[in-house]
PyMOL Python script that loads the backbone (N, CA, C, O; Angstrom):
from pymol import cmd

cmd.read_pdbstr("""\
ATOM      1  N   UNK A   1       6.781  -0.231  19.904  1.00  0.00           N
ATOM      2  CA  UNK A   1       5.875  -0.527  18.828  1.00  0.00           C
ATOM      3  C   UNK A   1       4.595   0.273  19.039  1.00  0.00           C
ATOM      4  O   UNK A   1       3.997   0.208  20.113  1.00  0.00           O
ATOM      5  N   UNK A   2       4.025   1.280  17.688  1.00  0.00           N
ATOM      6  CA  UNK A   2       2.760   1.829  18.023  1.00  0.00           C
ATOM      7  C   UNK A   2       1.733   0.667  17.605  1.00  0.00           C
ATOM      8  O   UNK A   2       1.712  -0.406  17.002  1.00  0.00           O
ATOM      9  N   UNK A   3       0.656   1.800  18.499  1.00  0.00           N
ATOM     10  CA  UNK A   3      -0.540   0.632  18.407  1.00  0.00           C
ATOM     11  C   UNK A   3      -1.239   0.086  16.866  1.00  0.00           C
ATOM     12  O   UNK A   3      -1.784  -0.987  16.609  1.00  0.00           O
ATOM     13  N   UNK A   4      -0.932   1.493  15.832  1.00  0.00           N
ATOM     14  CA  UNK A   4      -1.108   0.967  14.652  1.00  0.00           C
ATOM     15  C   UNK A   4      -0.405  -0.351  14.517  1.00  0.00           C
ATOM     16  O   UNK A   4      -1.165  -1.312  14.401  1.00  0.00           O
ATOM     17  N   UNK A   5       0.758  -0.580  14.508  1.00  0.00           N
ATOM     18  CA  UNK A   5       1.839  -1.499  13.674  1.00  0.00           C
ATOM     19  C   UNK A   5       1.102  -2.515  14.804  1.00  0.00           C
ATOM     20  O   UNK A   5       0.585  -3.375  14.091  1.00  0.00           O
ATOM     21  N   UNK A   6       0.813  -2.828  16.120  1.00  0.00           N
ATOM     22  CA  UNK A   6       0.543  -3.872  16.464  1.00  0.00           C
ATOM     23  C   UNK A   6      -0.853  -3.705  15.968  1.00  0.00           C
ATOM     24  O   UNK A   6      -1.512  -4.014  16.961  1.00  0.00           O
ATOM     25  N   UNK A   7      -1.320  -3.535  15.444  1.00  0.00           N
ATOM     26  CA  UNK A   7      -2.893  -3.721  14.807  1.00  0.00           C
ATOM     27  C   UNK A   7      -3.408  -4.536  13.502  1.00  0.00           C
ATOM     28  O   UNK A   7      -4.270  -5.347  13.165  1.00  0.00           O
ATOM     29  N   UNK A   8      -2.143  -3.673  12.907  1.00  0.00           N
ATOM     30  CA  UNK A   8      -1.460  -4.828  11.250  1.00  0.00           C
ATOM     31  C   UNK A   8      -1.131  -6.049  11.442  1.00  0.00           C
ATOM     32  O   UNK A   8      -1.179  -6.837  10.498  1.00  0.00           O
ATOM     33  N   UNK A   9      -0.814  -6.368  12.439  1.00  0.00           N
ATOM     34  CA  UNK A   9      -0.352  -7.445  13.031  1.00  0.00           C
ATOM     35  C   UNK A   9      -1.289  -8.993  12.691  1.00  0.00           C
ATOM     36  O   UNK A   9      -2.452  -8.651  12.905  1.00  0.00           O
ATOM     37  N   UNK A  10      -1.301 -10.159  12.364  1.00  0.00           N
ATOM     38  CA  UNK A  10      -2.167 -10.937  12.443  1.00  0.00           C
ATOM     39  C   UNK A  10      -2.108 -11.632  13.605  1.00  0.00           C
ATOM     40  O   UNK A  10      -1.113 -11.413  14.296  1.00  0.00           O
ATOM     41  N   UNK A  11      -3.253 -12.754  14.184  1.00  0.00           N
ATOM     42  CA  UNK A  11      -3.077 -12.729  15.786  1.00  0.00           C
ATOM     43  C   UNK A  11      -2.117 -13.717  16.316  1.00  0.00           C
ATOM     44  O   UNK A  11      -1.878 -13.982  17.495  1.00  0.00           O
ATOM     45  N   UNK A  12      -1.475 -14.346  14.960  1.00  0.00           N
ATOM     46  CA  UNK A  12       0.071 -15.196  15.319  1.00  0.00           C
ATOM     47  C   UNK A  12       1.067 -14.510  15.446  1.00  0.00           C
ATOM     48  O   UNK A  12       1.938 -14.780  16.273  1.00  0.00           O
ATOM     49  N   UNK A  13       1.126 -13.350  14.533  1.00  0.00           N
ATOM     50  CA  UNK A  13       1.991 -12.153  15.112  1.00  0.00           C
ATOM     51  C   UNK A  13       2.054 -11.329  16.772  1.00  0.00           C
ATOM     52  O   UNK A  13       3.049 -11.003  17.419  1.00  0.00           O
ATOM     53  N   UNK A  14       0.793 -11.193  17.059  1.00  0.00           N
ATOM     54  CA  UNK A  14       0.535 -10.983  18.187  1.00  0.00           C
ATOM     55  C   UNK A  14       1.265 -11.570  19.289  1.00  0.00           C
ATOM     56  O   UNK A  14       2.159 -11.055  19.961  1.00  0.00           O
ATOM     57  N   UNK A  15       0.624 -13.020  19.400  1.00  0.00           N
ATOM     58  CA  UNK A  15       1.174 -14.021  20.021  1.00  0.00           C
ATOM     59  C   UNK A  15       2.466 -14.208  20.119  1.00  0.00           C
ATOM     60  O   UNK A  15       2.722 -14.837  21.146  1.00  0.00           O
ATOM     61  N   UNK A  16       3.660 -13.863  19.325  1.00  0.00           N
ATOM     62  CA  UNK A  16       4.658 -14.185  19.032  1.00  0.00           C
ATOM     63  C   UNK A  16       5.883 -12.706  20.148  1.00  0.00           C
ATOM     64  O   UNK A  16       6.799 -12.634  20.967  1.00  0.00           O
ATOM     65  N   UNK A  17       4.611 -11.570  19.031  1.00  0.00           N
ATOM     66  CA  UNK A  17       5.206 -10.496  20.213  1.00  0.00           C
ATOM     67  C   UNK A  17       5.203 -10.382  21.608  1.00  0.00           C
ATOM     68  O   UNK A  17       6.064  -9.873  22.326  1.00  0.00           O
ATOM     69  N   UNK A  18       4.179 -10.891  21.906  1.00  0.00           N
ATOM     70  CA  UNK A  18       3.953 -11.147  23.079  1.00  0.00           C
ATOM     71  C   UNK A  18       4.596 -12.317  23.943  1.00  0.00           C
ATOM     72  O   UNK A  18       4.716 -11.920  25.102  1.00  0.00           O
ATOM     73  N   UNK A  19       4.963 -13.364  23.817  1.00  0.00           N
ATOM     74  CA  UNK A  19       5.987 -14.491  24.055  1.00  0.00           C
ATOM     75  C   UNK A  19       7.299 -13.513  24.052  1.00  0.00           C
ATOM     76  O   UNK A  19       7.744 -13.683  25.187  1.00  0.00           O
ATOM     77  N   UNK A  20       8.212 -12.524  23.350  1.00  0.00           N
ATOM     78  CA  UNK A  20       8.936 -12.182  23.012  1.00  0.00           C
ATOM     79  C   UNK A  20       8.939 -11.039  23.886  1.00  0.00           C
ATOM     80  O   UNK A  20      10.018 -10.537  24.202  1.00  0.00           O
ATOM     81  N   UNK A  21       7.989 -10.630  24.258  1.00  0.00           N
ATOM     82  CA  UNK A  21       8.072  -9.546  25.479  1.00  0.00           C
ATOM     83  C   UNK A  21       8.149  -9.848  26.564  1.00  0.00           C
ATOM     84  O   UNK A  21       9.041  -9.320  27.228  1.00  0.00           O
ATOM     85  N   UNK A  22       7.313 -10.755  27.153  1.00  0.00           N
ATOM     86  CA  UNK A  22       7.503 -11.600  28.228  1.00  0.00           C
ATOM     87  C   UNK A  22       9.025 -11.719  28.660  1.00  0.00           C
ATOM     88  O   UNK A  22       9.666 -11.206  29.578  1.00  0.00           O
ATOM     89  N   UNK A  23       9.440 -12.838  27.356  1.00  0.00           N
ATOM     90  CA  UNK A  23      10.700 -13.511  27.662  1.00  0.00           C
ATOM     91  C   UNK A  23      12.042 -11.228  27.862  1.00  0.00           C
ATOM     92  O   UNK A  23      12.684 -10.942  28.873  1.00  0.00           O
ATOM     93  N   UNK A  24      11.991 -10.749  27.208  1.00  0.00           N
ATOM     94  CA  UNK A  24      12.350  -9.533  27.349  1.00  0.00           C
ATOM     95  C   UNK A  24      12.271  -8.798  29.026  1.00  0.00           C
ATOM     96  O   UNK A  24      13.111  -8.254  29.744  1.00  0.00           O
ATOM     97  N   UNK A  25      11.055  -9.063  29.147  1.00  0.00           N
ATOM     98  CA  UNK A  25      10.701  -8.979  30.779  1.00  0.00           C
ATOM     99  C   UNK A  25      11.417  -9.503  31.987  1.00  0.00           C
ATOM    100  O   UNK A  25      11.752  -9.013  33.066  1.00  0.00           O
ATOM    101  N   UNK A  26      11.533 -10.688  31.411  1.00  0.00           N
ATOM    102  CA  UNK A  26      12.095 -11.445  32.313  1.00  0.00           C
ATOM    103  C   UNK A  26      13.521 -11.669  32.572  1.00  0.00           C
ATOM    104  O   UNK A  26      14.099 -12.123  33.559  1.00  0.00           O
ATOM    105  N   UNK A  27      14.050 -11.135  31.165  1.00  0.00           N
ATOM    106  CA  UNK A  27      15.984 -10.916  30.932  1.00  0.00           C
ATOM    107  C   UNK A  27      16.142  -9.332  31.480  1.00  0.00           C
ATOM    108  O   UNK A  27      17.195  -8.866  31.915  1.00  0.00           O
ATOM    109  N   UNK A  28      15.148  -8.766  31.389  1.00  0.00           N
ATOM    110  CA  UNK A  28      14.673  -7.216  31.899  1.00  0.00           C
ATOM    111  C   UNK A  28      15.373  -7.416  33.768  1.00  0.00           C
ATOM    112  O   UNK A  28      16.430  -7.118  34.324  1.00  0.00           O
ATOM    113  N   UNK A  29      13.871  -8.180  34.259  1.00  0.00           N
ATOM    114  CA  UNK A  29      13.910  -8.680  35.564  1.00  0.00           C
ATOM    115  C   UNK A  29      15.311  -8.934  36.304  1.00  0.00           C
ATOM    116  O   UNK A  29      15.812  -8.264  37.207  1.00  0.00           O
ATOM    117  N   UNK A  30      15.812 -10.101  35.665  1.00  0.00           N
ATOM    118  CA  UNK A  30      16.987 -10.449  35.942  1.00  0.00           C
ATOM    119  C   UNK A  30      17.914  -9.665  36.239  1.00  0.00           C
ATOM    120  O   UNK A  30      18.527  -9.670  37.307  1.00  0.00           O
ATOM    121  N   UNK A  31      18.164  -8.618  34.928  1.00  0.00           N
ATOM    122  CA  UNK A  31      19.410  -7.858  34.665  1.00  0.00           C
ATOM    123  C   UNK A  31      19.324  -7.156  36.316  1.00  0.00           C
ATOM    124  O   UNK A  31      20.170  -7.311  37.196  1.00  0.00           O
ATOM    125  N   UNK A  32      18.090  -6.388  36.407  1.00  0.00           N
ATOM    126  CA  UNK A  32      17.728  -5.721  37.808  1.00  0.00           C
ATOM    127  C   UNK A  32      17.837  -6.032  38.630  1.00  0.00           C
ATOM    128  O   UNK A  32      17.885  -5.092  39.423  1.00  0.00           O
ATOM    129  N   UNK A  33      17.967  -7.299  39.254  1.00  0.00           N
ATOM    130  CA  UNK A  33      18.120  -7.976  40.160  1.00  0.00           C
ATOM    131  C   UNK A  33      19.766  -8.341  40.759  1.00  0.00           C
ATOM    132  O   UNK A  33      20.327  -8.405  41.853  1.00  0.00           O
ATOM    133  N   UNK A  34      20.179  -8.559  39.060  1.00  0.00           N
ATOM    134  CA  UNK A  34      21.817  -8.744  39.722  1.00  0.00           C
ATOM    135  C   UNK A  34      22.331  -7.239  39.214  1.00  0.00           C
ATOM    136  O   UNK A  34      23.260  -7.236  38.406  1.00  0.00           O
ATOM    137  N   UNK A  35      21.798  -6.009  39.627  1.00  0.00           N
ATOM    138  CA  UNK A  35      22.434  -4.735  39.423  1.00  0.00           C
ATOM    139  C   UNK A  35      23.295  -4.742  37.950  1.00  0.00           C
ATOM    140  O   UNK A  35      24.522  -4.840  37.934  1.00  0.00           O
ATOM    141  N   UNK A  36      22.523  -4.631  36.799  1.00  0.00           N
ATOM    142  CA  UNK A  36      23.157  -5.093  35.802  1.00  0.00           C
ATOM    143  C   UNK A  36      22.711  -4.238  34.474  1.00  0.00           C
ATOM    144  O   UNK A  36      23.140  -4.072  33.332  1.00  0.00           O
ATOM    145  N   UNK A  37      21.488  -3.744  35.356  1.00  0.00           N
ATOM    146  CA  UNK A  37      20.277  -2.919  34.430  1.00  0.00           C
ATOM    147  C   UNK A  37      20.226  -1.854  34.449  1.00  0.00           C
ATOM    148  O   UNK A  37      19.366  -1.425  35.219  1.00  0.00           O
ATOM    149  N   UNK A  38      21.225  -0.558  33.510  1.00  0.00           N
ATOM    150  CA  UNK A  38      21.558   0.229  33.450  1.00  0.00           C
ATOM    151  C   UNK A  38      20.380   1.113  32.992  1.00  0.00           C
ATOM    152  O   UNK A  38      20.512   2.040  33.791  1.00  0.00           O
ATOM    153  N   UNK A  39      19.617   1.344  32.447  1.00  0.00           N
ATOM    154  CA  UNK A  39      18.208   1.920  32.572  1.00  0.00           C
ATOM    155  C   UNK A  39      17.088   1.099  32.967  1.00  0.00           C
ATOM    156  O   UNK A  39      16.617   0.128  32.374  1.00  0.00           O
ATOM    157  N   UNK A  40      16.758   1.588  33.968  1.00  0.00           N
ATOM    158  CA  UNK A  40      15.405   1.125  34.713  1.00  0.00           C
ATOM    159  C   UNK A  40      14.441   1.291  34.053  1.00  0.00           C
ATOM    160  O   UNK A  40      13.669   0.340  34.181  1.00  0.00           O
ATOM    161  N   UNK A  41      13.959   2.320  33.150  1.00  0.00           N
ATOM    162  CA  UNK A  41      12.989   2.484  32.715  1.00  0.00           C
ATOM    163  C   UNK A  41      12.610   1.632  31.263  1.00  0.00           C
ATOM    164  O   UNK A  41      11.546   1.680  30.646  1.00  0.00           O
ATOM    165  N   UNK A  42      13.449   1.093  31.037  1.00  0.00           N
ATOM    166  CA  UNK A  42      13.167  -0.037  29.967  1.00  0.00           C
ATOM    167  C   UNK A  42      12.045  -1.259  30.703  1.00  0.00           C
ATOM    168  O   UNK A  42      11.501  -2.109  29.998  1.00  0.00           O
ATOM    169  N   UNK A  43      11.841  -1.176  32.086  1.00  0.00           N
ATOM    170  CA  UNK A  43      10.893  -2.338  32.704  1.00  0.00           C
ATOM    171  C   UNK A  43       9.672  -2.079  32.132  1.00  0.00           C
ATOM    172  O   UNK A  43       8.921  -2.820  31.498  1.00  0.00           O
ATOM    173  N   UNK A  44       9.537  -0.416  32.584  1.00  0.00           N
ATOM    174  CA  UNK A  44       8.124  -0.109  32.415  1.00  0.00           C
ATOM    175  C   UNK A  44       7.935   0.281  31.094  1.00  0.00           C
ATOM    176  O   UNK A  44       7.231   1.283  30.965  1.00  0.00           O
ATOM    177  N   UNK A  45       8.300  -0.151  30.226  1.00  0.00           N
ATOM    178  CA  UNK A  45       8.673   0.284  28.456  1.00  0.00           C
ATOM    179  C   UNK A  45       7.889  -0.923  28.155  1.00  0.00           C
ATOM    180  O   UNK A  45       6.850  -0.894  27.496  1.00  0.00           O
ATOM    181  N   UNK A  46       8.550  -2.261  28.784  1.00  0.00           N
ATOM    182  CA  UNK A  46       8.154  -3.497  27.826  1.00  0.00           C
ATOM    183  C   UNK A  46       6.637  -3.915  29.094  1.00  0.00           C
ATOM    184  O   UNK A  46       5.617  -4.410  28.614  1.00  0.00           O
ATOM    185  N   UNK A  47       6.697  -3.718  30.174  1.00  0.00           N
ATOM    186  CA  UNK A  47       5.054  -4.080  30.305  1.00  0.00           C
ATOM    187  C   UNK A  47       4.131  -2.817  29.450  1.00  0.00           C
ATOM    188  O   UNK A  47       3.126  -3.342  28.971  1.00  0.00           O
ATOM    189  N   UNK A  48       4.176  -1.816  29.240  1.00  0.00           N
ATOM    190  CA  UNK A  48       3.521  -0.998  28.395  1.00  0.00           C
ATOM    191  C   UNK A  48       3.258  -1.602  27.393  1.00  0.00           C
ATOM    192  O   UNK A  48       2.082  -1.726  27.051  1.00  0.00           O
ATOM    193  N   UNK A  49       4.232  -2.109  26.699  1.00  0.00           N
ATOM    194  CA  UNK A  49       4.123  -2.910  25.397  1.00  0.00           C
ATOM    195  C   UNK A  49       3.298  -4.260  25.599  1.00  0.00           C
ATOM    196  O   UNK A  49       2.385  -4.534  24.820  1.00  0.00           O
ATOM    197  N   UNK A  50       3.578  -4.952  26.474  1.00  0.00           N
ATOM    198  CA  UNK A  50       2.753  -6.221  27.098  1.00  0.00           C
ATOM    199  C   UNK A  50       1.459  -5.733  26.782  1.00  0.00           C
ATOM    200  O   UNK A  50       0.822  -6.165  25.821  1.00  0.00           O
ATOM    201  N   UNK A  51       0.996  -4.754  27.631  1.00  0.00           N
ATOM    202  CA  UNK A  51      -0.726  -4.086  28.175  1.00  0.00           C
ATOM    203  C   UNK A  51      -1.260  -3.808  26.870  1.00  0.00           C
ATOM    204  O   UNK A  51      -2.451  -4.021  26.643  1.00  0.00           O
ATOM    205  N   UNK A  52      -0.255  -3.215  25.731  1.00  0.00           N
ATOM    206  CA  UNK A  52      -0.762  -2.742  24.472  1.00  0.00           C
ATOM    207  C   UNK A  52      -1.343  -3.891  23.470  1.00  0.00           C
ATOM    208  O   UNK A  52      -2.217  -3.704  22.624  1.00  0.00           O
ATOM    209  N   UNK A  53      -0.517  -5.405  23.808  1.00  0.00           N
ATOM    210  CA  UNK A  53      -0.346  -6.135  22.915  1.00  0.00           C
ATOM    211  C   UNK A  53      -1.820  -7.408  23.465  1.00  0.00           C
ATOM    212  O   UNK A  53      -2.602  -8.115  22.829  1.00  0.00           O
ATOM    213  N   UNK A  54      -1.555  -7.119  25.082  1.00  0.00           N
ATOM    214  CA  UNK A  54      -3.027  -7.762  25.471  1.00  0.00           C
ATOM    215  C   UNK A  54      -4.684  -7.240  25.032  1.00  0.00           C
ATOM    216  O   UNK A  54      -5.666  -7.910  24.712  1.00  0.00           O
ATOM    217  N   UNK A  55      -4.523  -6.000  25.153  1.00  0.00           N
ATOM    218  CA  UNK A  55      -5.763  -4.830  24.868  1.00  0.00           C
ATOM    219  C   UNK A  55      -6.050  -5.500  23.433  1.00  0.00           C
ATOM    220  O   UNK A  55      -7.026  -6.236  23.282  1.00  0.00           O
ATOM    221  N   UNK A  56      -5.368  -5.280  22.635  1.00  0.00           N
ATOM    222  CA  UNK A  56      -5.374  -5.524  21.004  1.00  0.00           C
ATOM    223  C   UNK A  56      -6.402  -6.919  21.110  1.00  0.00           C
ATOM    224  O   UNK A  56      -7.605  -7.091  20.916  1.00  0.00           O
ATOM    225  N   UNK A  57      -5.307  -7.778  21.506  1.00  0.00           N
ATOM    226  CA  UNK A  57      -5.929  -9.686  21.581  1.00  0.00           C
ATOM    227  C   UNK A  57      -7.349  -9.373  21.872  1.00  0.00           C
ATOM    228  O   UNK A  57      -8.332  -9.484  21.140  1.00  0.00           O
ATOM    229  N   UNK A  58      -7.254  -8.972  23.052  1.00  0.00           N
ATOM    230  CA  UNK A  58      -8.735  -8.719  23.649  1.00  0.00           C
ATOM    231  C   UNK A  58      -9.992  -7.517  22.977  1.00  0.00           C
ATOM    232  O   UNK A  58     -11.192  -7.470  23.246  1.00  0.00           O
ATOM    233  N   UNK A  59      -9.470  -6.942  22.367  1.00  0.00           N
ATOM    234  CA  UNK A  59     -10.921  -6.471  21.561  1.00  0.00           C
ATOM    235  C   UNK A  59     -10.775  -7.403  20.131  1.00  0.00           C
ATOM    236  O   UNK A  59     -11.650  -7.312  19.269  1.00  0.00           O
ATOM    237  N   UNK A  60      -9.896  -8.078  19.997  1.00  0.00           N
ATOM    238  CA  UNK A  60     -10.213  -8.757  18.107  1.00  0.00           C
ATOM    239  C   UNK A  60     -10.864 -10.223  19.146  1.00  0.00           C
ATOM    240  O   UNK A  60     -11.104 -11.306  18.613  1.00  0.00           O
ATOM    241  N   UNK A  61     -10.985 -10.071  20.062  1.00  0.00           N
ATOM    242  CA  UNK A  61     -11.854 -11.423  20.792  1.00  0.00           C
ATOM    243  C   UNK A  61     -12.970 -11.008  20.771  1.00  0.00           C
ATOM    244  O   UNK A  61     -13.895 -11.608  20.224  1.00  0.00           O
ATOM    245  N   UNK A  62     -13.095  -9.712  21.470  1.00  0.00           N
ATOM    246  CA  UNK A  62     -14.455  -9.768  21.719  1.00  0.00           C
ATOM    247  C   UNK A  62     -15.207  -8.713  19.979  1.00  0.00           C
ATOM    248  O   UNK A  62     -16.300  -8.168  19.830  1.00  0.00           O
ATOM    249  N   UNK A  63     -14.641  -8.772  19.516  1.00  0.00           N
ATOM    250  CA  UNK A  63     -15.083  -8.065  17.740  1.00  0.00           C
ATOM    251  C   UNK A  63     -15.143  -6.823  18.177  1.00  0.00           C
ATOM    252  O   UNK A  63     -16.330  -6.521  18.296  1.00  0.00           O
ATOM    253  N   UNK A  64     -14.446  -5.954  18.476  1.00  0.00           N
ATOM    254  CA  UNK A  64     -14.701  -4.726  18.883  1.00  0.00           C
ATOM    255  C   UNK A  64     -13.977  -3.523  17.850  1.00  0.00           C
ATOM    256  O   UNK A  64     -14.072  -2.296  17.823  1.00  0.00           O
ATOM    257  N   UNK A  65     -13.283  -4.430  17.101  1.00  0.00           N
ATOM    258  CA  UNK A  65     -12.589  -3.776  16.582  1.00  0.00           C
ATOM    259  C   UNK A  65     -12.319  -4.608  15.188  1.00  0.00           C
ATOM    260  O   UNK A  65     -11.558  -4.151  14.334  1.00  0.00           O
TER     261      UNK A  65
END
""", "prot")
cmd.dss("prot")
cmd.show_as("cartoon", "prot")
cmd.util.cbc("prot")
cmd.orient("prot")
């Protein structure tokens, strides 16, 4: 997801993506753990997306944007 489209976003949308990445993370995690996770680089795909989706929250907190 670019940072535009998470920007359009309203901040229940946000929230939602973000719950949804997490939980992604963590089926992510797993898969890796029991050798299951045929591209590795999908880990560092969805915390990217995490960091993108926190940044956002955090400047419509502080009005920065």
């Amino acid at each position: 997801m670019k940072v535009e489209e998470i920007r359009a976003l309203s901040t229940e949308g946000l929230k939602k993506q973000l719950e949804e990445a997490h939980q992604e993370l963590f089926n992510l995690r797993f898969r890796l753990a029991t050798k299951q996770l045929v591209n590795h680089r999908e880990v560092s795909r969805v915390k990217k997306e995490i960091a993108r989706l926190k940044t956002i929250m955090r400047e419509r907190e502080l009005g920065t944007r």
